[in-house]
N, C-alpha and C positions, 0 to 999 in steps of 0.2 A: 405459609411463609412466602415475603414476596422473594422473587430468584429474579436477577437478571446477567445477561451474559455479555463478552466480546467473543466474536469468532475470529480474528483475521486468517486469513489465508497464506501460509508461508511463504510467498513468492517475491521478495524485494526487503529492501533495508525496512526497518522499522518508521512506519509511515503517522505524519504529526494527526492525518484523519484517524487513524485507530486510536491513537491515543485522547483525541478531543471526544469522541463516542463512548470511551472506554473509562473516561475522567464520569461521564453523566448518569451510565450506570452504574459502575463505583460511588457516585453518591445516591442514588436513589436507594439503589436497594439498605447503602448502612443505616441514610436517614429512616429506613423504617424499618431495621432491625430486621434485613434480611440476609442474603448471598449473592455472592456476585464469582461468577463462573469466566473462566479461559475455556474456551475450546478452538482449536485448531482444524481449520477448514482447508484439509489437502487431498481433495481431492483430481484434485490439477496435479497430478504424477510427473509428469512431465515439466511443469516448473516449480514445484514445490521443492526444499530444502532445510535438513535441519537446520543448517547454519541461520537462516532467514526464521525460523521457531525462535531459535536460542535467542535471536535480536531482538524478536518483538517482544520476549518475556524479560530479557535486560531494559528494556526501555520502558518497558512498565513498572518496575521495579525501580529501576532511575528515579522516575517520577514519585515515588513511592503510592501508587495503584497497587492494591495487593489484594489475592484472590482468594475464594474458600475453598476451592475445585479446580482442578486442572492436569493437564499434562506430566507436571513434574511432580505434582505432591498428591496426586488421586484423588477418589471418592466414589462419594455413593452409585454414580449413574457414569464413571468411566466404560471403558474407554473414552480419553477426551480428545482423539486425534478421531478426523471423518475416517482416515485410511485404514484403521483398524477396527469398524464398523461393519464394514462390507454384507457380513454377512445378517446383520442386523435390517440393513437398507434392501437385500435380497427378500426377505422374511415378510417384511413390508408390502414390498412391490407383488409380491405374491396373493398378499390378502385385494391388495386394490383389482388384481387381476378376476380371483376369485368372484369378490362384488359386482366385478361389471366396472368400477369409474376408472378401469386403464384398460390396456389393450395392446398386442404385438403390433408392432410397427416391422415389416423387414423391407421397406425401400432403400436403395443404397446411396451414398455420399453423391455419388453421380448423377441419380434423378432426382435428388433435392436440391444443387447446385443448378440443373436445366432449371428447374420449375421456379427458382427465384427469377434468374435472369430471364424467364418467358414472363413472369410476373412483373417484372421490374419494367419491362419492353411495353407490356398493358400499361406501365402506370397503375397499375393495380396493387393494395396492399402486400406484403410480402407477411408469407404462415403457410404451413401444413396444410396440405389441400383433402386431408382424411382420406387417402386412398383405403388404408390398412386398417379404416374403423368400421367398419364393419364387412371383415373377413368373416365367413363362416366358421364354424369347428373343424369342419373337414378341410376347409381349405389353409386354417392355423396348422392343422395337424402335419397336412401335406410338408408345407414347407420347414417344420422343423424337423420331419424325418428327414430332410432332403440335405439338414445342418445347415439353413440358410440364418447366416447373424439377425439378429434384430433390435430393436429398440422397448422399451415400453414407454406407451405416452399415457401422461393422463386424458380421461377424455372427457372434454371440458361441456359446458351445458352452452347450447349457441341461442338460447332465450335469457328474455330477464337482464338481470341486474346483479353484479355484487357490489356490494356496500361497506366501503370500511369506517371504523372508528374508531378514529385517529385522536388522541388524546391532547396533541396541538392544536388539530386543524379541523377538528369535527369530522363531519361525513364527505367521504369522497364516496362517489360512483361509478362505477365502470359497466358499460356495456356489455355482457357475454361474448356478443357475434364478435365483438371485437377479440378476444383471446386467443391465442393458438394452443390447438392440443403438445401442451410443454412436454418434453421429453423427461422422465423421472429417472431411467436407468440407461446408459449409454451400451452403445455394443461391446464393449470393452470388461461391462458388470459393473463397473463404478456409476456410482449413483452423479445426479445433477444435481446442483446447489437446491433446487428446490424441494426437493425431495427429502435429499439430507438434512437441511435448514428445521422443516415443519417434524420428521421423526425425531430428530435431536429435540428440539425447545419442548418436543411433548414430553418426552424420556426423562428427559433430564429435569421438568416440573418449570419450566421456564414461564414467569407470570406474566412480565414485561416484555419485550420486545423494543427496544430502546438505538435506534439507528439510522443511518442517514438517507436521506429524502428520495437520492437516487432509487432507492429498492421499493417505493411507493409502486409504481407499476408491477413489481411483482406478488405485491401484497394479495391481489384478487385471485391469483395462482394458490398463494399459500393458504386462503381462506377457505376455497374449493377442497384443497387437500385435506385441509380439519375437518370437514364437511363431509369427506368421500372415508374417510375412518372413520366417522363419527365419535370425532374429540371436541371440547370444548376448545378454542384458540385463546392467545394470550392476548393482552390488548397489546395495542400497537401505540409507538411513538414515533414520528420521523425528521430526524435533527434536522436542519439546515446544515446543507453541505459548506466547508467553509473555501472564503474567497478570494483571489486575487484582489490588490487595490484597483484594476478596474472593472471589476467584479465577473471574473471569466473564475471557474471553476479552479481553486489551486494544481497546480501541475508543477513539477520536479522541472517544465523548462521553461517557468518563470522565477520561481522560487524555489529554494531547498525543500523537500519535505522530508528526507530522514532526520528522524530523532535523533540519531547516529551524530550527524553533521552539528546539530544544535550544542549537544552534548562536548564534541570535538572543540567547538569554537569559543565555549566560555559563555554557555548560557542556563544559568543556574536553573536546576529542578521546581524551584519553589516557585521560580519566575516563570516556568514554560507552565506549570500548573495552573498559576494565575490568570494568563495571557489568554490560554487556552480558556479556562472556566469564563472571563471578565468579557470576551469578543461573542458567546452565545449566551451570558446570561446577567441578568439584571441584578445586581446585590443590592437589597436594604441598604436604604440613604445615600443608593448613588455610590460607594465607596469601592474603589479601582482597585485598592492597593489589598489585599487580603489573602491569609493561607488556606491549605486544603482545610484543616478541621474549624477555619471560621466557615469557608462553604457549607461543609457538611452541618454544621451547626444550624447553617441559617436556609438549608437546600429547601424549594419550592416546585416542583419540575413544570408548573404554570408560570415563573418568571422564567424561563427559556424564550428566547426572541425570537420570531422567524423570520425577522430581517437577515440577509445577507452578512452572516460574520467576514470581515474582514482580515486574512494572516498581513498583518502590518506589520512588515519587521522592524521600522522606527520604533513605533511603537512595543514592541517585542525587547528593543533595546534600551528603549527610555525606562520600563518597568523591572528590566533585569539589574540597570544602575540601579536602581532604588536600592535593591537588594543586596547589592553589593557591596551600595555605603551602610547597611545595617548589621553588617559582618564588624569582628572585632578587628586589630590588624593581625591576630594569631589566627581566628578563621579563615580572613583571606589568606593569607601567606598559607595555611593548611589546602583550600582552594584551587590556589595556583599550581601548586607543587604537585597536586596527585590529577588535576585534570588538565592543563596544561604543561608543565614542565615535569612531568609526571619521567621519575628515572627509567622506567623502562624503555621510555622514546630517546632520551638520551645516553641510554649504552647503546638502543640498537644506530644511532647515527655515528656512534666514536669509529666502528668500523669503514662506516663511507669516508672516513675524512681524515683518518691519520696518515694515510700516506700525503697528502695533501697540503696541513699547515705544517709550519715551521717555527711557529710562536701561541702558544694555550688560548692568546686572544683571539685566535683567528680563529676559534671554535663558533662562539657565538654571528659572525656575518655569515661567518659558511653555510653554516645551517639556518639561520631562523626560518627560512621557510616551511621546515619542518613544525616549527608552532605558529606560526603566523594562521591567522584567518583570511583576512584578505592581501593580493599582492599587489605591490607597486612596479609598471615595466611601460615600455613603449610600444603600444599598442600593434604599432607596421610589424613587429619581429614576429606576431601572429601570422602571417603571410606567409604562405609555404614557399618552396624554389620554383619558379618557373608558372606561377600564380598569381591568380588577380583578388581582391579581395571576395568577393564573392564565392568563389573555389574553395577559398580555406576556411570557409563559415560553413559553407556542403561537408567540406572536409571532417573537422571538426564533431558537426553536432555527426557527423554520422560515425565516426569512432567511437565521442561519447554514447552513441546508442549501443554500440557492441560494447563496449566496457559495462553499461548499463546490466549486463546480462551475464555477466563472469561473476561464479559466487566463489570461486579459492581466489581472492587476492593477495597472492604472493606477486613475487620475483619472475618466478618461472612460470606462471602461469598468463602473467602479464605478456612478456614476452612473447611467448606464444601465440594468444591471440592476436598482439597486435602487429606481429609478422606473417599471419595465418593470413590479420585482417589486407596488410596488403596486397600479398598475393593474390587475392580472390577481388578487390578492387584495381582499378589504374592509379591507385596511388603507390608513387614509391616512400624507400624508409627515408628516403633523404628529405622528402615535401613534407613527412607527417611528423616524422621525430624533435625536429627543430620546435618547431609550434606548438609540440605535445609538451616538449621541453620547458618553455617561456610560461605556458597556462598554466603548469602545477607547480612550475619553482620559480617565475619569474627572474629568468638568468639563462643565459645563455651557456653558460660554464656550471657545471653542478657536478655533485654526486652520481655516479650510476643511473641509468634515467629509470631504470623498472625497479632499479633497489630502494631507489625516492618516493617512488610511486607506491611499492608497498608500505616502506615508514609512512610516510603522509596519510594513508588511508584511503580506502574508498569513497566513503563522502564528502570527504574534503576534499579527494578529488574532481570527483562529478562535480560540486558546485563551482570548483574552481575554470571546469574546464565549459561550465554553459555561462560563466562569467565572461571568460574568455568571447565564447559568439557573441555576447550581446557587446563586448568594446567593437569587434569587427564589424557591426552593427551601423559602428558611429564614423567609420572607414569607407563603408561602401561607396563609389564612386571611383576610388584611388585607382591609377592606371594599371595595370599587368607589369609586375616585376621580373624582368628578362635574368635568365642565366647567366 
């Protein structure tokens, strides 16, 4: 039976790349009457969170992507989280050991940190320079009576060729000498993406291999590992990673990439499905406009393009109208009201604002920025106190990189950081708050500024607030406004 999988990694808002990967194996595997698996890749402990799990599987669900296996509803080859493998990925790393194709590494942080910057100084490639490949037994032994940490690396073959076949792109080749002995198990015990990646997909019967282009270079790592267990590998496929319109690699600080955000701003499921499938893949007779089960009906994984998909949010927007004048007026009105004007956002506003109006009408100007997508304001109010345009665009994108990184978005947790953040920068609350202020609510006078910011959301914030940099953008030059 074919199987194929998403892994994402729980570390951030739920990202439109997981879902464009996640859309292609969702249809491969039903086009042929197989399975299609969620697995959860955390073992990044340190920025992993459930909160960022429970996103990615809302946003897949949004889309309506639904899975046969996974974290929340089990199966056959569970555990489906990395972190609850461990000792599975130990089990492993012990047979490679056994074999021969791995090997104790106990060099420390410190003399691999020299040995790049000695390398980097040569101009000479940066990798493992195999001190620790060939230790003797007596001398492995010594040092782990001695309780000295270590790594296991695999230990890669430095002749020859590996060859992949790539079900897009034919055969790539990669040179041996060029690989570095990859580290499989970290000092920590937690395994490394590569490791975990190749024992999963074998476990779990994974046939395909269905994902984005960036992982091509570690493809010749995972093949060796099939090879050093001696398993049969899955074939591979490697999407085209999707684009910016001036074809730079999509990034959250050109464009939105939470799904989260899409969702927020009034962009239909059926339209983000579309958008997503119609920008990597070619439909019979040319035709734009089409739902998941015409894809699936009509799925090819040889019309896949490996031109450069473009995320074109015009066009994002032009395909979403479509869909919205093909709603009844009882569907949109249904629509509006739970994803937008959705009553839970407006009780949680009636508190910001009663003390505030004096007439029912003044409900709706007070707030609409609480639904609004994009805002309307005068760009100079971005400019902090005693700042020049410049300052408050440093300013800016670098609070938004610490927001970036806060996973309780409340009230109090906002706060927090972003009194934490000034203290520990030269910025005060008086340069930052103003500006922070205008970016999420465009207004100078508002509601609570971190009560706001929690109703508003987190993506709609971010996008609001890397909106923001790029107006100040269009300011640059403007003199230093004196105190």
């Amino acid at each position: 039976m074919i199987k194929t999988r998403i892994a994402p990694s729980p570390t951030g808002d739920p990202h439109v790349g997981t879902a464009y990967i996640a859309l292609f194996n969702y249809c491969f595997a039903k086009k042929h009457g197989g399975k299609f698996i969620v697995r959860i890749e955390d073992t990044d402990q340190t920025r992993s969170a459930p909160e960022y799990e429970q996103g990615i599987m809302r946003a897949l669900n949004w889309l309506g992507i639904k899975w046969d296996e996974g974290p929340d509803i089990g199966g056959p080859c569970g555990p489906y989280r990395q972190s609850e493998r461990k000792a599975i990925y130990a089990e492993h790393a012990q047979r490679l050991l056994e074999n021969g194709t791995a090997y104790r590494c106990f060099c420390t942080s410190d003399r691999l940190d020299n040995l790049r910057k000695r390398q980097l100084a040569l101009k000479k490639p940066s990798g493992y320079d195999g001190l620790c490949r060939e230790l003797s037994d007596a001398e492995i032994q010594e040092k782990l009576d001695a309780g000295l940490p270590y790594t296991i690396r695999l230990r890669m073959p430095k002749e020859g060729e590996t060859i992949i076949q790539d079900r897009l792109r034919g055969e790539i080749r990669y040179p041996n000498d060029q690989l570095d002995d990859q580290i499989l198990i970290k000092s920590d015990g937690f395994p490394t993406y590569h490791l975990a990646n190749v024992v999963d997909d074998h476990l779990m019967e994974i046939t395909h291999v269905i994902r984005a282009e960036e992982w091509i270079p570690s493809t010749p790592k995972h093949l060796i590992l099939y090879k050093s267990f001696g398993w049969t590998p899955p074939e591979f496929c490697h999407m085209p990673l999707l684009r910016n319109p001036d074809k730079s690699k999509i990034s959250k600080r050109k464009n939105p990439v939470s799904l989260d955000y899409y969702k927020r701003a009034g962009i239909l499921p059926e339209a983000m499905v579309n958008f997503l499938a119609m920008i990597g893949y070619s439909m019979s007779e040319d035709k734009e406009k089409f739902t998941l089960d015409d894809l699936l009906e009509n799925f090819d994984l040889s019309r896949v393009s490996l031109g450069e998909p473009v995320f074109n949010l015009e066009k994002l927007a032009w395909l979403n109208g479509l869909y919205i004048r093909d709603l009844s007026e009882d569907q949109l009105y249904a629509r509006i009201m739970s994803d937008v004007l959705d009553e839970a956002r407006i009780r949680a506003a009636i508190p910001l604002i009663r003390e505030r109006i004096t007439r029912l009408d003044e409900f709706v100007p007070m707030t609409d920025f609480f639904f609004n997508g994009s805002l309307e304001y005068d760009h100079a109010l971005l400019i902090g106190k005693g700042q020049d345009v410049a300052a408050s665009r440093e300013m800016l994108l670098a609070v938004t990189d610490e927001l970036d990184t806060l996973k309780a978005w409340d009230h109090t947790s906002l706060e927090a950081t972003l009194r934490a953040f000034c203290e520990r920068t030269a910025y005060t609350t008086k340069q930052l708050f103003m500006p922070l202020r205008i970016a999420v609510t465009g207004r100078k006078a508002s509601p609570p500024l971190f009560e706001s910011m929690a109703l508003i959301g987190k993506p709609m914030c971010q996008a609001r607030l890397r909106e923001a940099t790029r107006r100040l953008e269009l300011l640059l030059g403007t003199p230093k406004i004196e105190e």
